[in-house]
One Martini backbone bead per residue (centre of mass of N, CA, C, O) as a GRO file, in nm:
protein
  349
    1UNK     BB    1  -0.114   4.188   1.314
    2UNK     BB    2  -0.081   3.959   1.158
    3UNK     BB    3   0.172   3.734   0.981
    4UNK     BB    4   0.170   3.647   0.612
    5UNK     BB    5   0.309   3.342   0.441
    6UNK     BB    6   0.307   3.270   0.110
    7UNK     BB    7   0.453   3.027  -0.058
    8UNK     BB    8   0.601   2.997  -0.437
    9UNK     BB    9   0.650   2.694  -0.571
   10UNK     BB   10   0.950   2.705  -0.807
   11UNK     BB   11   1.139   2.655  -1.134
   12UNK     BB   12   1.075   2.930  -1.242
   13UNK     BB   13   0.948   3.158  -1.427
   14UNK     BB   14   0.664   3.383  -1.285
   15UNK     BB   15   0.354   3.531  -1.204
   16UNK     BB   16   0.246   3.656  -0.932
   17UNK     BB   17   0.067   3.748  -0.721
   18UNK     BB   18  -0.016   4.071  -0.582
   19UNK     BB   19  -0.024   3.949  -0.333
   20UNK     BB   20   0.228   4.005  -0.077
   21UNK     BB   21   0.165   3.743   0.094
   22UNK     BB   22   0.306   3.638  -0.182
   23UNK     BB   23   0.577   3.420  -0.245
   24UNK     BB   24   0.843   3.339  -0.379
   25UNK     BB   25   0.999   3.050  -0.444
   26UNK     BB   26   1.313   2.855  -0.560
   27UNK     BB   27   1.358   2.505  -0.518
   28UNK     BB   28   1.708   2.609  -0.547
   29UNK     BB   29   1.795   2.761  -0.322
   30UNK     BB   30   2.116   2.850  -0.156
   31UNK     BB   31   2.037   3.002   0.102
   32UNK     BB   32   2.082   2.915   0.387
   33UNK     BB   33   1.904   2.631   0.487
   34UNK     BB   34   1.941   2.397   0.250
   35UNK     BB   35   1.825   2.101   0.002
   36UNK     BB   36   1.900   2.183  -0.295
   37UNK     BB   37   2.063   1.883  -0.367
   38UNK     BB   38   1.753   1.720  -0.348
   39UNK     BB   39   1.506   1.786  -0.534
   40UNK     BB   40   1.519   1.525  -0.702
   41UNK     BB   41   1.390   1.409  -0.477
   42UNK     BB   42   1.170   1.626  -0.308
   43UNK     BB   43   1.107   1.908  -0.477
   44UNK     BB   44   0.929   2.111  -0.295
   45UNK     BB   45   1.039   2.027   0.002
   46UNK     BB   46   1.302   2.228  -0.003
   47UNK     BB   47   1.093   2.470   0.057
   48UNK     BB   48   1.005   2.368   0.303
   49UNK     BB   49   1.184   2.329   0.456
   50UNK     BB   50   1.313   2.640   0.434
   51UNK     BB   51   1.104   2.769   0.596
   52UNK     BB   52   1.161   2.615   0.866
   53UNK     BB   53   1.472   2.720   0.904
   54UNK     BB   54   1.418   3.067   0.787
   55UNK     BB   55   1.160   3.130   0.898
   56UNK     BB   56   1.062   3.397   1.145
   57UNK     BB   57   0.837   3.646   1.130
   58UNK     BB   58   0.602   3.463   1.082
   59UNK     BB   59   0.278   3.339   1.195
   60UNK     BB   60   0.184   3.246   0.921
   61UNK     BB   61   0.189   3.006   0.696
   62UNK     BB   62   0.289   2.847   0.365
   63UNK     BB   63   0.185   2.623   0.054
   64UNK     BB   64   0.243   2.664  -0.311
   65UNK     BB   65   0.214   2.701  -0.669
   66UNK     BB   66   0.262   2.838  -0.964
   67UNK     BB   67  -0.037   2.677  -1.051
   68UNK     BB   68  -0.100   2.635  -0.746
   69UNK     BB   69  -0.393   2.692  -0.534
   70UNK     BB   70  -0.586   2.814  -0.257
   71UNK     BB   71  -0.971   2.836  -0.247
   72UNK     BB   72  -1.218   2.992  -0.216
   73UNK     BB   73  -1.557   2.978  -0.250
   74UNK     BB   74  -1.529   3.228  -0.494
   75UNK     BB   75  -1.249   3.158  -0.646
   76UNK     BB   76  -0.995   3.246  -0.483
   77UNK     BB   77  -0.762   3.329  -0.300
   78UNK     BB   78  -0.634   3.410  -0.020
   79UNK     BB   79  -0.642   3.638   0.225
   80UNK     BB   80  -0.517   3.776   0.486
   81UNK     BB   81  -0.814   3.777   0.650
   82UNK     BB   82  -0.931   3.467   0.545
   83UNK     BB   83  -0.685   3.313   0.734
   84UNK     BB   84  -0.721   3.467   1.009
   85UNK     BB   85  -1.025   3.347   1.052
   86UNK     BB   86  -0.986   3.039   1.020
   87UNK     BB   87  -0.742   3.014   1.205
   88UNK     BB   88  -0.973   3.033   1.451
   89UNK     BB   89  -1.114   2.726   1.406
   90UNK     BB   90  -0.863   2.616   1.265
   91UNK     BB   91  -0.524   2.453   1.172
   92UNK     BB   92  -0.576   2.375   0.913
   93UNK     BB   93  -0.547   2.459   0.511
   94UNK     BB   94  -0.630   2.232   0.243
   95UNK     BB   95  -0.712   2.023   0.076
   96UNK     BB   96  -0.866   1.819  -0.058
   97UNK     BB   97  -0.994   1.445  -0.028
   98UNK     BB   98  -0.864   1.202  -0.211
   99UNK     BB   99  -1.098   0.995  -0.379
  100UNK     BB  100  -1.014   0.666  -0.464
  101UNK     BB  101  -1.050   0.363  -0.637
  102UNK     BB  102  -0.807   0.285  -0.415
  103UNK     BB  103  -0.559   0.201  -0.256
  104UNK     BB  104  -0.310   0.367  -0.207
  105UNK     BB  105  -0.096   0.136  -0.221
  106UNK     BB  106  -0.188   0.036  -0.507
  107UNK     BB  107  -0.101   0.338  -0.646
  108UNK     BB  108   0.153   0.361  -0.595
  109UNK     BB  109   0.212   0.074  -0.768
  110UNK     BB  110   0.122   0.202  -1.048
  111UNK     BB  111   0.349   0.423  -1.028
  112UNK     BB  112   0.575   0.258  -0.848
  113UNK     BB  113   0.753   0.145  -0.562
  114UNK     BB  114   0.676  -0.043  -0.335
  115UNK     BB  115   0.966   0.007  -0.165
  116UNK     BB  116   0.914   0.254  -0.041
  117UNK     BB  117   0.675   0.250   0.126
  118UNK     BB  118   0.800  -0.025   0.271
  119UNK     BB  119   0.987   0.172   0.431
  120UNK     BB  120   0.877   0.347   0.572
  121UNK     BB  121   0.705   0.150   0.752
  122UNK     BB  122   0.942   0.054   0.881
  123UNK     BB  123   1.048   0.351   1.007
  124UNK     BB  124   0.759   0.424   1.174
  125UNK     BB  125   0.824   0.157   1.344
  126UNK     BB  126   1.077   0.269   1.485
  127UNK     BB  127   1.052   0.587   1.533
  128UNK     BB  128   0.710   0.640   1.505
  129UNK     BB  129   0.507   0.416   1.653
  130UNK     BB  130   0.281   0.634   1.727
  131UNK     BB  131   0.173   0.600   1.385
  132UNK     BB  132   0.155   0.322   1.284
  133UNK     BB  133  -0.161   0.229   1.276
  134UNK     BB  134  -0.267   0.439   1.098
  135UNK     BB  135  -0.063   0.410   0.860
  136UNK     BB  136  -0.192   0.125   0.772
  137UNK     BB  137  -0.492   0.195   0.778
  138UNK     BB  138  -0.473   0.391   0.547
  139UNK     BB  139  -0.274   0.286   0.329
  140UNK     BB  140  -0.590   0.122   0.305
  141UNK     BB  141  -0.721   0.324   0.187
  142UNK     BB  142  -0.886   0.597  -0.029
  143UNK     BB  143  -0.688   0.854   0.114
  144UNK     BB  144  -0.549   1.173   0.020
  145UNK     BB  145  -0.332   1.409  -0.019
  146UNK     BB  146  -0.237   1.710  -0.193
  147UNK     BB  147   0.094   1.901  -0.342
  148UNK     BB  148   0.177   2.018  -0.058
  149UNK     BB  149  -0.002   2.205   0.092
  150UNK     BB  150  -0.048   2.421   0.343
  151UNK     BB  151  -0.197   2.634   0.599
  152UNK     BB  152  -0.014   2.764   0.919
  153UNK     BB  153   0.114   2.770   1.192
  154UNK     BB  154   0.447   2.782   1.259
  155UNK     BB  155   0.437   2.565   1.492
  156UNK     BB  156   0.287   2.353   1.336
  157UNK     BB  157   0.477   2.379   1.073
  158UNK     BB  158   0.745   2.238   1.226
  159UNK     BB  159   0.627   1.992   1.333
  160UNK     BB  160   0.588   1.878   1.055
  161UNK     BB  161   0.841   1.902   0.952
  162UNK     BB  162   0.990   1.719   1.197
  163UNK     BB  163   0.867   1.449   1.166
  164UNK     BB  164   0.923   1.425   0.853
  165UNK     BB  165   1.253   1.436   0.852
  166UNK     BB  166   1.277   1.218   1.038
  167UNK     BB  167   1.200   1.013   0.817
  168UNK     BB  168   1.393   1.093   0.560
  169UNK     BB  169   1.658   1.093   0.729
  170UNK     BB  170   1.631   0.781   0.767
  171UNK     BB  171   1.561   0.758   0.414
  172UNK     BB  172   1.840   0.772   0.318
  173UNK     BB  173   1.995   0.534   0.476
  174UNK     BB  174   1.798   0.284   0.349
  175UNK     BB  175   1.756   0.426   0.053
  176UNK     BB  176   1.737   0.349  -0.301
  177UNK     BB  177   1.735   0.557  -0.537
  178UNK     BB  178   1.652   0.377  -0.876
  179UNK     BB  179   1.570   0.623  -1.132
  180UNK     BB  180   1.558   0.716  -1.515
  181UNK     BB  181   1.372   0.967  -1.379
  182UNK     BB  182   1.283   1.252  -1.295
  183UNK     BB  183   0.951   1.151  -1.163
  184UNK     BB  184   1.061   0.912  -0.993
  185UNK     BB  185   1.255   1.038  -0.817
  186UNK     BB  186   1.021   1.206  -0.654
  187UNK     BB  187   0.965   1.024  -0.407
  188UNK     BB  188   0.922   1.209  -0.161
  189UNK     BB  189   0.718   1.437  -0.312
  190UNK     BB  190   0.488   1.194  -0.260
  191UNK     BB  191   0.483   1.070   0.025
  192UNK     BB  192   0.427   1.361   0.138
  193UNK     BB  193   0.084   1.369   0.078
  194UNK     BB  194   0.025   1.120   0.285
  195UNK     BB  195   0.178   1.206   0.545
  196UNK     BB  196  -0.011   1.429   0.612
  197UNK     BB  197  -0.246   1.284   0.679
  198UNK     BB  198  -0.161   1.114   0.893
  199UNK     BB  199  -0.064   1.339   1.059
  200UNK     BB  200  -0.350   1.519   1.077
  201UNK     BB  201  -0.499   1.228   1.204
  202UNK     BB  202  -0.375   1.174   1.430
  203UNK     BB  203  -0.376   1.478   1.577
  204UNK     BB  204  -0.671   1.615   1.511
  205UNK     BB  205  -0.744   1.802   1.332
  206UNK     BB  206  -0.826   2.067   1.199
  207UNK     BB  207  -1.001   2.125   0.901
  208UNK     BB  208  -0.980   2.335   0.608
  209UNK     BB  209  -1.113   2.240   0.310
  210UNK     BB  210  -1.027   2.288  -0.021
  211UNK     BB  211  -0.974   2.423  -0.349
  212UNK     BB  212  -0.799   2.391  -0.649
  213UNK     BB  213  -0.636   2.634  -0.844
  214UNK     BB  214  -0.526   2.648  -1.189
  215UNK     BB  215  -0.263   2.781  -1.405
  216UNK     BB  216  -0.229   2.627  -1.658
  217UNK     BB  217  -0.001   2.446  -1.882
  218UNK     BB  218   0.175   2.230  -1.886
  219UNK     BB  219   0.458   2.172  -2.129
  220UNK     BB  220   0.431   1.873  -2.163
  221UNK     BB  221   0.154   1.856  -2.190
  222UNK     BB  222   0.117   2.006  -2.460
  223UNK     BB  223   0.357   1.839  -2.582
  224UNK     BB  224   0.125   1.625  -2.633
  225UNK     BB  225  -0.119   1.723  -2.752
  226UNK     BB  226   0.029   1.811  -3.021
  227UNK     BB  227   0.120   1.546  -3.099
  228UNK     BB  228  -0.156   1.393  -3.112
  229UNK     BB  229  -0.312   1.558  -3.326
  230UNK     BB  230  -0.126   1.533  -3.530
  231UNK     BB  231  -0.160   1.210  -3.588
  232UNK     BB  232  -0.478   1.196  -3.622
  233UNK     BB  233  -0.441   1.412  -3.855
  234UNK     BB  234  -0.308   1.138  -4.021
  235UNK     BB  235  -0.419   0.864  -3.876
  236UNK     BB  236  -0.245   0.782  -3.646
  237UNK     BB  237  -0.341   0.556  -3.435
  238UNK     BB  238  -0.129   0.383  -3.307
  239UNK     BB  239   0.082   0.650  -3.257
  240UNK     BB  240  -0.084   0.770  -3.055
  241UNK     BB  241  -0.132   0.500  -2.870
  242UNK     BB  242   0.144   0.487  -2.794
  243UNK     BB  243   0.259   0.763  -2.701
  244UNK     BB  244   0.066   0.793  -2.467
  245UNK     BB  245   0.188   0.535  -2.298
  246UNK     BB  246   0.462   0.657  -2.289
  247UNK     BB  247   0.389   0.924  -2.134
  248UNK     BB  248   0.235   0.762  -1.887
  249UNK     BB  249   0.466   0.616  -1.778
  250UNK     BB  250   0.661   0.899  -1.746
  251UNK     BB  251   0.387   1.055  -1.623
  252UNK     BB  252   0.127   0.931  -1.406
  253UNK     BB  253   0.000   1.243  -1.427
  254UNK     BB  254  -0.121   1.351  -1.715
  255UNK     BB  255  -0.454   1.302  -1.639
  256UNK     BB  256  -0.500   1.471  -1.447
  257UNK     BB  257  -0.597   1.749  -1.384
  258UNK     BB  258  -0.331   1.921  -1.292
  259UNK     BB  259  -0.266   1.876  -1.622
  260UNK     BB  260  -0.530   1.841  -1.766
  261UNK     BB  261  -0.683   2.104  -1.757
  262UNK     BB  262  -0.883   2.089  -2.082
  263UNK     BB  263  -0.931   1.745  -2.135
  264UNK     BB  264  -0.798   1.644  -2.408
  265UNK     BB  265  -0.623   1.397  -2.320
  266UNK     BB  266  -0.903   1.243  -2.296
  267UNK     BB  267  -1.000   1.269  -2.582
  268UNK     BB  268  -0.797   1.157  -2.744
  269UNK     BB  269  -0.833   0.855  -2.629
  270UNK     BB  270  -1.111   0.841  -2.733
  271UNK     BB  271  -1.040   0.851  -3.044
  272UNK     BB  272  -0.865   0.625  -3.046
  273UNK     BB  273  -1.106   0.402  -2.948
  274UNK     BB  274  -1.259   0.440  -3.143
  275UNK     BB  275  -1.084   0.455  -3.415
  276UNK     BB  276  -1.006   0.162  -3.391
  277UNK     BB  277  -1.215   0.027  -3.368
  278UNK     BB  278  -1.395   0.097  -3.649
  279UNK     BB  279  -1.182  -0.027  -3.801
  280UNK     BB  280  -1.241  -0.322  -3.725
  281UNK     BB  281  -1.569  -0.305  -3.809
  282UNK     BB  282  -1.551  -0.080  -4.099
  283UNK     BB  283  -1.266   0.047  -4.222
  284UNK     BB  284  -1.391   0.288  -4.052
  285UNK     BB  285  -1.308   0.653  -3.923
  286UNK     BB  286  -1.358   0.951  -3.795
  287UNK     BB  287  -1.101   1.043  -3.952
  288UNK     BB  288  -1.230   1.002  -4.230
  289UNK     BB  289  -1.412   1.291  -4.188
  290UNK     BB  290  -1.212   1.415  -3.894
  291UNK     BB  291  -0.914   1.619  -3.850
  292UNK     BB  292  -0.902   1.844  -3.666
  293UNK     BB  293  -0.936   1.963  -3.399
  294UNK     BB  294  -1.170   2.062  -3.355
  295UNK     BB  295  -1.348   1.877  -3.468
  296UNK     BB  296  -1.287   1.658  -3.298
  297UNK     BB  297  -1.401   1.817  -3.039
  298UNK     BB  298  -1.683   1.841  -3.099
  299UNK     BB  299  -1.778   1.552  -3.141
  300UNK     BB  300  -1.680   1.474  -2.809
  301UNK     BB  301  -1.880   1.723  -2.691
  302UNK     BB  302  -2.131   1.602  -2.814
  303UNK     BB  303  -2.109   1.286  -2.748
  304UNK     BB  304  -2.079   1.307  -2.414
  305UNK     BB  305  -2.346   1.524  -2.422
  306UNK     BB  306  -2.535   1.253  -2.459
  307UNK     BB  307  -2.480   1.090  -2.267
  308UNK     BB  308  -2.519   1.239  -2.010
  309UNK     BB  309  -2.820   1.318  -2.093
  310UNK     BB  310  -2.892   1.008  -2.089
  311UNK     BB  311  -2.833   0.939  -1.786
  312UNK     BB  312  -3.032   1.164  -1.674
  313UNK     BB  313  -3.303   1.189  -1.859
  314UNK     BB  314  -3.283   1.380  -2.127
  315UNK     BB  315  -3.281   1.524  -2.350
  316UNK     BB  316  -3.115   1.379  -2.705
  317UNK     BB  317  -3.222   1.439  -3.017
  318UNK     BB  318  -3.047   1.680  -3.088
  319UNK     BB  319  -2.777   1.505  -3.018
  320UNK     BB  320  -2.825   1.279  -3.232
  321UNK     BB  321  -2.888   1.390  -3.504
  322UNK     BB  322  -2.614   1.497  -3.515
  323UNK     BB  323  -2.419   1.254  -3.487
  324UNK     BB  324  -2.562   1.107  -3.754
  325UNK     BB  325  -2.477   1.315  -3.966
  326UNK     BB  326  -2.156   1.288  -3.823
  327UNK     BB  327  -2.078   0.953  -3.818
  328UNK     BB  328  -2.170   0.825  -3.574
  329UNK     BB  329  -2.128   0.494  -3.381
  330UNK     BB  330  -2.184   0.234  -3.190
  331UNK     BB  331  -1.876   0.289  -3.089
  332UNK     BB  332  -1.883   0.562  -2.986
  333UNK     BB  333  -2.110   0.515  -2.769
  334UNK     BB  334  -1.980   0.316  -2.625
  335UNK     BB  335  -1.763   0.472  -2.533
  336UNK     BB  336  -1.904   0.703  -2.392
  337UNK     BB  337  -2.019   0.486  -2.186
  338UNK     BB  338  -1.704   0.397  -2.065
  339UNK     BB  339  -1.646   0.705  -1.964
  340UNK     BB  340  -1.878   0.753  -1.755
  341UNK     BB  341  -2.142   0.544  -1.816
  342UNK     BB  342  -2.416   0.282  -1.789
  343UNK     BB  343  -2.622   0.356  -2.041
  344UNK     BB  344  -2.865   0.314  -2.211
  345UNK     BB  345  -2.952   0.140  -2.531
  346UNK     BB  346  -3.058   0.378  -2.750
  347UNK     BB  347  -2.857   0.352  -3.038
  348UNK     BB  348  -3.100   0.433  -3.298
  349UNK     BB  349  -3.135   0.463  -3.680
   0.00000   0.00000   0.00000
């Protein structure tokens, strides 16, 4: 029987699954060959590293992280009968493709500095010519892997290592990461799970894309989550329409799925444009009737759920006539046609 390890890349002390083929592993870990004084630029790659340099005895190596993992059809995580099922028809099991709203190039600059990625580009271009025009042709499409997740056997995940460090080790002398916190530091494990992508689709591999599942809630998240619903219950829409703002610079992947867990993240922003309008409009707003979190919470998965409904053309009485009697505002259902999609504007008292 193949030896099977998934490597479970952490920065903390955490509960890990009790299936033995997972194992922990510290990205600062410094035995044996490994880049851990480079974290704050690499993240999790690290461990990727560390891996490639160190794991010796495994047939079929992975990563994955402490609070996300690759997950079977189930939605289980994968035990090693069903990964060496599926790599004997597929080459790699990574996350499923995600289709982004724009081209990956430009979201990249919506949230780092566009020089990154053009040195990639020029240094693809010097040492890995035969790479260059499909990098150029993706970079300009709409998908990327993402998380740097992915299980596969350890020669083709060596090829992969080496290919990705000839690039890095490239870009370490041409580029100066010169940035004042430590999310945007972290720009090589950022291009890492694009480059992921590019190298997948060069070598034409068989792919094996899955669900990923999340456990628990970053601990950022959630003390940005317990701040803003803290203000919105003073009433405070201004101060915490800021501070999401200023939350979102420091770390634009916060309304993420990855971080907000719970979706209530992308709540708050709804009750903040809700309450901002509605004080605009009526002098008074969804916060002067409902102030505590649950109150907040119900009001918005009721009205939510009445936008989906009317969307779908399925009945909506029900949910029209609760949110009339909770003081529900045509301001409201605005902001919840313009979260979800263009429905009919049927909102008459």
């Amino acid at each position: 029987m193949e030896k099977v390890k998934i490597y479970v890349m952490t920065h903390k002390e955490f509960t890990p699954p009790s299936d033995p083929i997972y194992v922990p592993f510290h990205v600062k870990t410094k035995i044996g060959d490994n880049i851990a004084e480079k974290n704050c630029y690499y993240s999790e790659l690290t461990g990727l590293y560390w891996v490639w340099k160190n794991e010796k005895d495994a047939d079929i190596v992975g990563t994955c992280h402490y609070r996300r993992y690759l997950l079977n059809d189930n939605k289980n995580i994968f035990n090693k009968e069903e990964i060496c099922h599926i790599l004997k028809k597929y080459d790699v099991i990574t996350t499923k493709t995600l289709d982004l709203n724009f081209s990956y190039y430009y979201g990249f600059g919506e949230n780092h500095k566009y020089y990154y990625l053009d040195e990639i580009e020029k240094i693809i271009k010097d040492i890995k010519p035969e790479y260059y025009d499909i990098y150029v042709k993706l970079v300009n499409e709409k998908h990327t892997y993402f998380g740097n997740m992915l299980i596969c056997r350890k020669d083709l995940y060596d090829k992969y290592m080496e290919w990705l460090f000839d690039i890095f080790t490239e870009a370490e002398k041409r580029i100066v990461v010169d940035e004042e916190d430590s999310y945007h530091r972290r720009i090589y494990g950022f291009i890492s799970e694009f480059l992921q992508y590019v190298w997948i689709k060069y070598n034409k591999l068989d792919v094996y894309e899955t669900m990923v599942g999340m456990l628990g809630e970053k601990a950022e998240t959630r003390e940005v989550r317990h701040n803003l619903f803290a203000m919105l219950e003073e009433g405070k829409v201004d101060d915490a329409k800021q501070y999401i703002l200023d939350a979102r610079k420091k770390r634009p992947d916060i309304l993420m799925e990855a971080s907000d867990v719970t979706g209530e993240l992308h709540i708050c922003m709804e009750i903040i444009a809700i309450a901002g309008l509605e004080r605009q409009k009526y002098g008074k707003s969804i916060l002067d009737y409902r102030k505590t979190h649950d109150e907040l919470i119900e009001f918005c998965n009721r009205l939510n759920t009445f936008t989906i409904r009317n969307i779908n053309n399925v009945d909506i009485e029900k949910e029209k006539a609760w949110l009339i009697d909770n003081h529900a505002t045509d301001v409201a259902f605005e902001v919840a046609q313009k979260c979800f999609a263009n429905a009919n504007n049927v909102w008459k008292k």
